[in-house]
C-alpha positions as CSV (number, residue, x, y, z in Angstrom):
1,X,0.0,0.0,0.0
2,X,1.5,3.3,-1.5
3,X,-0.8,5.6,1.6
4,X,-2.3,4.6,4.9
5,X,-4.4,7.0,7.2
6,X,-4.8,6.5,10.8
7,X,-6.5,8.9,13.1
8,X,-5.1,10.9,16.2
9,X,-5.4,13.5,18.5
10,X,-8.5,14.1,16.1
11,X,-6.8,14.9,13.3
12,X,-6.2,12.0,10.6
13,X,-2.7,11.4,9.6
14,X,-1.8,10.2,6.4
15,X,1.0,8.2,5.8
16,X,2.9,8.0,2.2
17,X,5.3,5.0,2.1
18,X,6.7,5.9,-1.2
19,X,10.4,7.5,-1.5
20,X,9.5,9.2,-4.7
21,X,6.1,11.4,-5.0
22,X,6.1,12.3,-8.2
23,X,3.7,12.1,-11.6
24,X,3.2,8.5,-11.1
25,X,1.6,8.4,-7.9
26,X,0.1,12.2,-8.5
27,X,-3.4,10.8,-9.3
28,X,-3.7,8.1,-6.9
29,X,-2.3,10.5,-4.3
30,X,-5.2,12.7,-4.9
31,X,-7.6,10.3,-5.6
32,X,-6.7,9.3,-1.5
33,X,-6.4,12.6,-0.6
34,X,-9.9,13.6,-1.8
35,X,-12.1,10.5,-0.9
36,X,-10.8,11.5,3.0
37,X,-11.5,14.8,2.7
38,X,-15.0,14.1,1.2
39,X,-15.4,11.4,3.8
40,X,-15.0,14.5,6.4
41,X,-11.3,14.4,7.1
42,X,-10.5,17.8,6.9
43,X,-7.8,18.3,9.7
44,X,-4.7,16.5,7.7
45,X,-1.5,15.8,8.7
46,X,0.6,14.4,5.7
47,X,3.6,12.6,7.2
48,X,6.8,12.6,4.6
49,X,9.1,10.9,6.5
50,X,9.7,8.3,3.9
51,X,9.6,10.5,0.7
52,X,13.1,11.3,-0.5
53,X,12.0,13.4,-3.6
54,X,8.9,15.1,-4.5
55,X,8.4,17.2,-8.0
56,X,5.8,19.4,-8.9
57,X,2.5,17.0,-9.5
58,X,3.4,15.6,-5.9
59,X,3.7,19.2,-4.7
60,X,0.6,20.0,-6.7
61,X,-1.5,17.4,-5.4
62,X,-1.2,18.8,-1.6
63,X,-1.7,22.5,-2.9
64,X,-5.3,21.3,-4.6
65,X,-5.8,19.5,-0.9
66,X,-5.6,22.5,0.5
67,X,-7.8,24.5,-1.7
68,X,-10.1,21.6,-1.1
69,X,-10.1,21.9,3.1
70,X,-9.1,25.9,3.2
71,X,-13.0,26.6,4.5
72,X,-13.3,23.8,7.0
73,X,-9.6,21.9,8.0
74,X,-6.0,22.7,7.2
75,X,-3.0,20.7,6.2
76,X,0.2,20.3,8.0
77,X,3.3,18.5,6.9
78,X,5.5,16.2,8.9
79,X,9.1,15.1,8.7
80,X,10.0,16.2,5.1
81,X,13.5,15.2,4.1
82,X,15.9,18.0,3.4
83,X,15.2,17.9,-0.5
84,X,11.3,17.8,0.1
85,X,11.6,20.8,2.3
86,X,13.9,22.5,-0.1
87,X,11.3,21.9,-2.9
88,X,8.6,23.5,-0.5
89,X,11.4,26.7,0.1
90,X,11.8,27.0,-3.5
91,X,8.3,27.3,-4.5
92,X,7.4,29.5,-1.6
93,X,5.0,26.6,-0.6
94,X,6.5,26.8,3.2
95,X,4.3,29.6,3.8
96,X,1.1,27.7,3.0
97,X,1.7,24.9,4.8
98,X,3.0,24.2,8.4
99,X,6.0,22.1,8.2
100,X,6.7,20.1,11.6
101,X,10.1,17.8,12.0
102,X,8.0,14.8,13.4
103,X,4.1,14.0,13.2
104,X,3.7,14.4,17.0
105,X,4.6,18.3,16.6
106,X,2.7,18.5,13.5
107,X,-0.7,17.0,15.6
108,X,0.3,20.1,18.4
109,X,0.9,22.5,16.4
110,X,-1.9,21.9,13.5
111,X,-4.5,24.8,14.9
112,X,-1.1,27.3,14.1
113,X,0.7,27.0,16.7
């Protein structure tokens, strides 16, 4: 399984246990992404800990995530690696998103803290 979920702290984390996000897993990423959110999820924390790159559809897919919970949830990021997080600096995407270094700060620090 390329993404797992698991809820906690009332927020549902979601898992991606793929080194590389990238055009190949863009549309199954969102696919996932999107059935949660319709399913209610809305307060996400995407855990990145095992992606080791991440181009633009990757990156792409969380931005339309957002747009699709900015009303009534937000997104946080966990544990990117040092090229993810670079890719986030680049693109000026690091001041969307909160970027945690481990999913236990992400789950305090969702509500913008």
């Amino acid at each position: 399984m390329r993404f797992s979920n698991r809820q906690d702290s009332g927020k549902t984390v979601v898992e991606v246990t793929q080194a590389r996000l990238d055009a190949s897993l863009a549309q199954p990423f969102r696919d996932y992404l999107f059935e949660l959110i319709e399913q209610g999820e809305t307060d996400l924390v995407i855990d990145l800990s095992q992606v080791d790159f991440m181009d633009s559809s990757g990156l792409g897919v969380i931005v339309a995530a957002l747009k699709k919970v900015s009303a009534q949830g937000s997104i946080a990021l966990a544990e990117p690696s040092k090229a993810v997080n670079d890719l986030f600096d680049l693109t000026c995407m690091d001041k969307l998103f909160p970027i945690h270094t481990s999913v236990a700060a992400a789950l305090g620090g969702l509500s913008g803290e």
